[in-house]
C-alpha positions as CSV (number, residue, x, y, z in Angstrom):
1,X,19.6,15.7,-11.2
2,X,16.2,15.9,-13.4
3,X,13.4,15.9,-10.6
4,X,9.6,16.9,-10.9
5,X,8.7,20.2,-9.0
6,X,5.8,22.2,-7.6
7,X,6.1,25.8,-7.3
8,X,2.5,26.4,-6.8
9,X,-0.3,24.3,-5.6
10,X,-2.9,23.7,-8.0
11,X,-4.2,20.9,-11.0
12,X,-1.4,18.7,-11.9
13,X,-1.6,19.4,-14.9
14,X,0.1,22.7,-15.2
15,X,1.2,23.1,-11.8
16,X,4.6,20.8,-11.5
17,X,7.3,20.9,-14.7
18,X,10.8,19.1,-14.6
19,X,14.0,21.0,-13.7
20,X,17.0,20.2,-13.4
21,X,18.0,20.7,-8.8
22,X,21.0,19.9,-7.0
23,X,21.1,16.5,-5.2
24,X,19.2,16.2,-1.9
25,X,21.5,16.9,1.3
26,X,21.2,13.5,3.3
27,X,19.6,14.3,6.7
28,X,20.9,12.4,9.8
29,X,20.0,8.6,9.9
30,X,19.5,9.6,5.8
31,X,19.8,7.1,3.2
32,X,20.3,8.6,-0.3
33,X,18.6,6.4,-3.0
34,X,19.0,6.8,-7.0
35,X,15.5,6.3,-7.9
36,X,14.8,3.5,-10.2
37,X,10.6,3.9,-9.9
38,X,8.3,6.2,-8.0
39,X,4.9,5.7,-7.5
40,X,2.3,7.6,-8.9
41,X,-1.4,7.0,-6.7
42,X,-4.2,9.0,-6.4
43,X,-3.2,10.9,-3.1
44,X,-0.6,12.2,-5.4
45,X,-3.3,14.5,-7.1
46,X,-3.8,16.0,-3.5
47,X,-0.7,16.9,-2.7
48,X,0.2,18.8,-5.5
49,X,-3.1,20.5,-5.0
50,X,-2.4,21.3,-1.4
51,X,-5.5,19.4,-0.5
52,X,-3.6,16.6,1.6
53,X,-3.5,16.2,5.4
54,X,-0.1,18.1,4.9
55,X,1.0,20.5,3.3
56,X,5.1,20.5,2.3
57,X,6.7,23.6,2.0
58,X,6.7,25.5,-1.7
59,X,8.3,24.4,-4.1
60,X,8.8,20.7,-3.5
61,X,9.4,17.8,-5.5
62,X,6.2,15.2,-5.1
63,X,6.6,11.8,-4.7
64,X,6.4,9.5,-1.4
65,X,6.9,5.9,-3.0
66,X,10.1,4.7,-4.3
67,X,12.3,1.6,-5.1
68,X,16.4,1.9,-6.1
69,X,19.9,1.3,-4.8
70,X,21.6,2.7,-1.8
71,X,24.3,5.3,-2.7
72,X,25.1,6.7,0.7
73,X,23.8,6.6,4.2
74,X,24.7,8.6,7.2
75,X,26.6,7.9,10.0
76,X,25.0,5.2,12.4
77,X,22.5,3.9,10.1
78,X,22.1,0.1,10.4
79,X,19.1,-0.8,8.6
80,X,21.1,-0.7,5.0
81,X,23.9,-0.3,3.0
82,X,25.9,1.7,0.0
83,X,24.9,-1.0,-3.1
84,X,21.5,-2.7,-1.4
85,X,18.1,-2.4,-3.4
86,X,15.7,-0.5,-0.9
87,X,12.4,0.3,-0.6
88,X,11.8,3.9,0.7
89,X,8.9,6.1,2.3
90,X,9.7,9.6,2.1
91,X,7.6,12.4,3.2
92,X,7.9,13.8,-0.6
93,X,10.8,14.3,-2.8
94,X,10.6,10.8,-4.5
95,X,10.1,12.1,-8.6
96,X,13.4,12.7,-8.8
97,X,16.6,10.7,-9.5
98,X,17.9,10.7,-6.4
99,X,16.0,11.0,-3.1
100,X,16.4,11.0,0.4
101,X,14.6,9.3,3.2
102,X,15.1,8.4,6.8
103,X,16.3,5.2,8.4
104,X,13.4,4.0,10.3
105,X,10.9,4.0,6.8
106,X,13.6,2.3,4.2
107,X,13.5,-1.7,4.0
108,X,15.9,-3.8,2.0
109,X,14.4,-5.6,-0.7
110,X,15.2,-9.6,-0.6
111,X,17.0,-10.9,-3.7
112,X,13.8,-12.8,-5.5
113,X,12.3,-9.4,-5.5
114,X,12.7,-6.7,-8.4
115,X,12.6,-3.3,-8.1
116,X,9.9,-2.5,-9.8
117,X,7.7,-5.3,-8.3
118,X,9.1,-4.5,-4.6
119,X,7.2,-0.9,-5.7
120,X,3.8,-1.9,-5.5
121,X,4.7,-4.3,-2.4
122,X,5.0,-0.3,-0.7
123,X,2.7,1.7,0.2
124,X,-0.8,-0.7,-1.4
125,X,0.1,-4.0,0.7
126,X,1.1,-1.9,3.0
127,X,-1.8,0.1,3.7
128,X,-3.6,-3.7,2.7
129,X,-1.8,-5.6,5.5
130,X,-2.7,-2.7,8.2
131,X,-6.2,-2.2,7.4
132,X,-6.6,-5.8,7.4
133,X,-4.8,-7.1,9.9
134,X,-4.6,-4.2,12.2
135,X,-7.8,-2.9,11.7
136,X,-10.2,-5.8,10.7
137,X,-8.8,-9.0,12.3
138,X,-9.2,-10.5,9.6
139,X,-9.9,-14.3,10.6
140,X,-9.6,-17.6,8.1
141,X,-12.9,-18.6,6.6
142,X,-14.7,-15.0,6.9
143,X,-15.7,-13.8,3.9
144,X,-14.3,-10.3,2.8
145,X,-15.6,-7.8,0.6
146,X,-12.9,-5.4,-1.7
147,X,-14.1,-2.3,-3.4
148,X,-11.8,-1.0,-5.9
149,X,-10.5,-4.7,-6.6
150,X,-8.4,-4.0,-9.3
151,X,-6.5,-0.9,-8.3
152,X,-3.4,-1.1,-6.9
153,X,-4.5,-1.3,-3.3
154,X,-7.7,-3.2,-4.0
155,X,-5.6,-5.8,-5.8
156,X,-3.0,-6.0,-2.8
157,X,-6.3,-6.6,-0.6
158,X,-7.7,-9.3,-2.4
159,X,-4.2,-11.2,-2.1
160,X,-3.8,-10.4,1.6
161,X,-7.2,-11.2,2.2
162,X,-6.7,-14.6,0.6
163,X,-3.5,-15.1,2.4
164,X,-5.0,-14.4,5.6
165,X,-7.5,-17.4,4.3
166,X,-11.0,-15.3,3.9
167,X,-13.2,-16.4,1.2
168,X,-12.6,-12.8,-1.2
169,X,-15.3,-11.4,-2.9
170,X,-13.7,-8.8,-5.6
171,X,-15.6,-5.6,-6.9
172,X,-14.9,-3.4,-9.5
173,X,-16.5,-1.8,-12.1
174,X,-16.4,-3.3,-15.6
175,X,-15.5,-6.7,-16.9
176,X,-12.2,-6.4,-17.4
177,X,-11.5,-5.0,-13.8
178,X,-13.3,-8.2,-12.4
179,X,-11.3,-10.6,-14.3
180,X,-7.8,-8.6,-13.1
181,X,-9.3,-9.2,-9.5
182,X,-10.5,-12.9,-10.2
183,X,-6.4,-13.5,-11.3
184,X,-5.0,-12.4,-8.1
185,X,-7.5,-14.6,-6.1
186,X,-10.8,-13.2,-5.5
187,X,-12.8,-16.6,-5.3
188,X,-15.4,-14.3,-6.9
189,X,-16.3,-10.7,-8.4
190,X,-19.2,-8.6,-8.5
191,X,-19.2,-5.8,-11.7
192,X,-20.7,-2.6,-9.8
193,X,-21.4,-1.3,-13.4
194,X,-23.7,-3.5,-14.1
195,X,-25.0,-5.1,-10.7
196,X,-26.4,-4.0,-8.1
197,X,-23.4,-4.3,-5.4
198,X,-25.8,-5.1,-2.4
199,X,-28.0,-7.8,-3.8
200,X,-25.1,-9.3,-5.5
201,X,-23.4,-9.7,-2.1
202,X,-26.3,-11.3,-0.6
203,X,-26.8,-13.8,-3.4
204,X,-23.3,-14.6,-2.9
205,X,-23.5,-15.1,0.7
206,X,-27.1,-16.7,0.7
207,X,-28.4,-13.4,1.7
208,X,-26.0,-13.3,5.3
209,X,-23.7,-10.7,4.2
210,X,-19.8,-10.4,4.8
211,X,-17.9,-10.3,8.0
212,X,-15.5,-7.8,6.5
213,X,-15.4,-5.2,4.2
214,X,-12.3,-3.0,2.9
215,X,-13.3,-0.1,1.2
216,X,-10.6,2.7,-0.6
217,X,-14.0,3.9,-2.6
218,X,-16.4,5.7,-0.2
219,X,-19.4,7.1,-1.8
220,X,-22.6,5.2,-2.7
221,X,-20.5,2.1,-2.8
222,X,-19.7,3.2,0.8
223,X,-23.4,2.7,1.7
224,X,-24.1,-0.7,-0.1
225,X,-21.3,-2.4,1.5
226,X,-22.0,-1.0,4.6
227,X,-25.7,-2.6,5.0
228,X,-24.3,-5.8,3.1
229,X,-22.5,-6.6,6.3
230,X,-23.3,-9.4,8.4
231,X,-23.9,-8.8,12.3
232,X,-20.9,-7.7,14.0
233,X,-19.3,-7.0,10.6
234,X,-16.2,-4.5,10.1
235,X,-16.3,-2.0,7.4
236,X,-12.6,-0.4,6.8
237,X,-12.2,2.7,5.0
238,X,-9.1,3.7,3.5
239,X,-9.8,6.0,0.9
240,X,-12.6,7.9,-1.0
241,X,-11.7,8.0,-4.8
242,X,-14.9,8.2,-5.9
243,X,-14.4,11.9,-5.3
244,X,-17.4,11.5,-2.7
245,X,-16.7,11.0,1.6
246,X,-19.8,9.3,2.6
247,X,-21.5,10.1,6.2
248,X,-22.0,7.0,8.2
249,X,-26.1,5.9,9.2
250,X,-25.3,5.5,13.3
251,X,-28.4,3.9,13.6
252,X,-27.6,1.2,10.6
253,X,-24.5,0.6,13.4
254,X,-26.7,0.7,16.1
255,X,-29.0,-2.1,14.5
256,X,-26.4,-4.6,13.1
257,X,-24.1,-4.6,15.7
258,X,-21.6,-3.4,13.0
259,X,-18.1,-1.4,13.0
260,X,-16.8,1.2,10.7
261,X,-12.8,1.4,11.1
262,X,-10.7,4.3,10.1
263,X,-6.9,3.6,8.7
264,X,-4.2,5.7,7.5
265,X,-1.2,4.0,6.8
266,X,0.9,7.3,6.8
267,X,-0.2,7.5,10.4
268,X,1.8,5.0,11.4
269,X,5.5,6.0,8.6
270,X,5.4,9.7,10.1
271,X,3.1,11.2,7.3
272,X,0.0,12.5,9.2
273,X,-0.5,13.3,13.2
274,X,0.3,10.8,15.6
275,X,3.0,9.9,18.1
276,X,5.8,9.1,15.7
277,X,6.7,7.0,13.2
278,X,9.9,5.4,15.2
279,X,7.2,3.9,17.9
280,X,5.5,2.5,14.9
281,X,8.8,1.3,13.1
282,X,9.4,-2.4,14.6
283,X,5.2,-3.1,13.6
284,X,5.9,-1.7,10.0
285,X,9.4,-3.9,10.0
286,X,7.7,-7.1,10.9
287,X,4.8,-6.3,8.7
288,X,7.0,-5.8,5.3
289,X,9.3,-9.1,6.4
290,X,6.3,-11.1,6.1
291,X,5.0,-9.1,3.0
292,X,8.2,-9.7,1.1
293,X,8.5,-13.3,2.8
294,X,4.6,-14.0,1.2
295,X,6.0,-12.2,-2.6
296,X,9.3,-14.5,-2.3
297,X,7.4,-17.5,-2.1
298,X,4.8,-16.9,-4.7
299,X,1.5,-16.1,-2.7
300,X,1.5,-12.6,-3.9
301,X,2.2,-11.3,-7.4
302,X,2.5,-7.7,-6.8
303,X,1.8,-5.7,-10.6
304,X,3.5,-2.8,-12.3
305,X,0.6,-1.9,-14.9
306,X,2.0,1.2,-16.5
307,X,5.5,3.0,-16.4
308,X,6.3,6.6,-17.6
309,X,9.5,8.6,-18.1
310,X,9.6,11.7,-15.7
311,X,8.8,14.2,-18.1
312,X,5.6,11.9,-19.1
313,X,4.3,12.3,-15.3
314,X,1.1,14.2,-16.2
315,X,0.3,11.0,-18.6
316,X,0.8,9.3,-15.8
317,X,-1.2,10.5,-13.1
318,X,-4.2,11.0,-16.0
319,X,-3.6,6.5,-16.2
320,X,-4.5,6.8,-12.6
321,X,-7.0,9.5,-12.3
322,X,-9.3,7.2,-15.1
323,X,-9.1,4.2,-13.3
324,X,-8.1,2.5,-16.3
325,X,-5.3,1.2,-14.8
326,X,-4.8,-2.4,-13.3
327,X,-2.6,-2.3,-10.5
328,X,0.5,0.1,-9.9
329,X,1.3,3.2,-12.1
330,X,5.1,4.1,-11.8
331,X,7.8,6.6,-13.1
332,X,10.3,4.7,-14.2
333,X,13.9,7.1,-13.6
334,X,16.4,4.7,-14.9
């Protein structure tokens, strides 16, 4: 099979080249997959520069997002079938045309659901639903503020947010980014290219602030949401591509009776430390039925932006790296 590898860890752009590998052995409770698309994010960046909270073992095939159809499962696994579309998780291995990944993170995709749609409904809602629900509490009628609103993960907030029933303020930097955000419900956008992010929030909260703020940015924008939150606001933080992890003002905290939540979603699928992913499978499960129940019936329109061939990957990841993207970059393998 073609697949993507890594023989070193360094840039991605001359660190990983396509080969041509033997097909994955299927691990007990596996589920082999040929790959229809992977997902290309900016995490993906760190892993091929060995600059993630793990580090897989050299060479390796990157990719932990895909979508595709069941060819073979090993014995005693329940959860799908030879001929079902899937959605996996995989620890890495996923830019390739076949991969393998373990019972307890691959969910079959309902019928009203394409493959390459089900894709962005991974790891971005997700890691949205999570840090929202899990994290926040997000409650109807709060208002919530989205960095990054047009990026896959920002986008998936914004509709989650508006599912949960917050009033969604979307930001992002440039026009068009705004009106990607305003499409997918943001009952408003702030341009953080042109505006300044903190005053724009309190004009558009008559100066009270937001209850909630979900934040895959860090840096400065980091600090301007962080003091545009109301008293007893939450701040989550998912992410820092702006290149830049801010430090947190305790005494800002301290003041406003205000939260700053932490949330890894590959905590809870077996990526980083924790106490499992199988204690964390029946949450996951239960979140992704109502994900895919909410994308069924039309009150989330997940978005594949961009799709490259394999051998296009560094093209790819460069679409992502820019931020010119709106919404999910993907290999497509078939």
């Amino acid at each position: 099979m073609k697949a993507l590898v890594c023989r070193e860890f360094g840039d991605y752009h001359t660190a990983v080249c396509v080969e041509d590998l033997p097909e994955p052995a299927l691990p007990a409770r596996g589920v082999r997959v040929a790959v229809d698309y992977a997902s290309v994010s900016f995490a993906m960046s760190l892993w091929i520069a060995g600059k993630y909270q793990r580090k897989p073992p050299l060479p390796f095939t990157p990719g932990t997002e895909v979508t595709g159809t069941v060819l073979e499962v090993a014995p005693g696994v329940t959860a799908c079938k030879p001929g079902d579309r899937v959605l996996a998780l995989l620890d890495w291995g996923g830019f390739a045309e076949q991969a393998c990944a373990t019972e307890p993170t691959v969910y079959k995709l309902p019928d009203g659901i394409d493959t390459g749609s089900a894709l962005h409904l991974g790891i971005s809602y997700g890691t949205a639903y999570g840090g929202l629900v899990w994290r926040a509490s997000v409650q109807p009628g709060e208002t919530l503020l989205v960095l990054g609103a047009s990026g896959a993960v920002g986008l998936a907030a914004v509709e989650l947010g508006k599912a949960l029933g917050a009033r969604v303020i979307g930001a992002a930097g440039g026009p068009a980014k705004c009106a990607q955000a305003k499409a997918h419900g943001a009952d408003l956008t702030i341009d953080y290219s042109r505006d300044d992010l903190r005053e724009a929030v309190r004009a558009a909260t008559g100066g009270r602030g937001v209850e909630c703020v979900f934040d895959p940015v860090g840096g400065e924008r980091f600090d301007a949401a962080l003091r545009s939150l109301a008293l007893e606001g939450r701040l989550v933080s998912i992410g820092f591509a702006s290149g830049t992890i801010p430090q947190i003002p305790a005494n800002l905290l301290l003041v406003k009776s205000i939260s700053v939540l932490g949330f890894n979603f590959g905590t809870y699928v077996g990526w980083s430390p924790g106490d499992g992913r199988e204690l964390h499978e029946p949450r996951v499960r239960a979140a992704y039925k109502k994900i895919f129940t909410w994308a069924e019936t039309g009150r989330l329109s997940p978005v594949l932006a961009e799709t490259f061939p394999l051998e296009r990957y560094v093209e790819a990841q460069d679409a992502v790296m820019s931020r010119r993207a709106l919404g999910k970059v993907a290999l497509k393998m078939r």
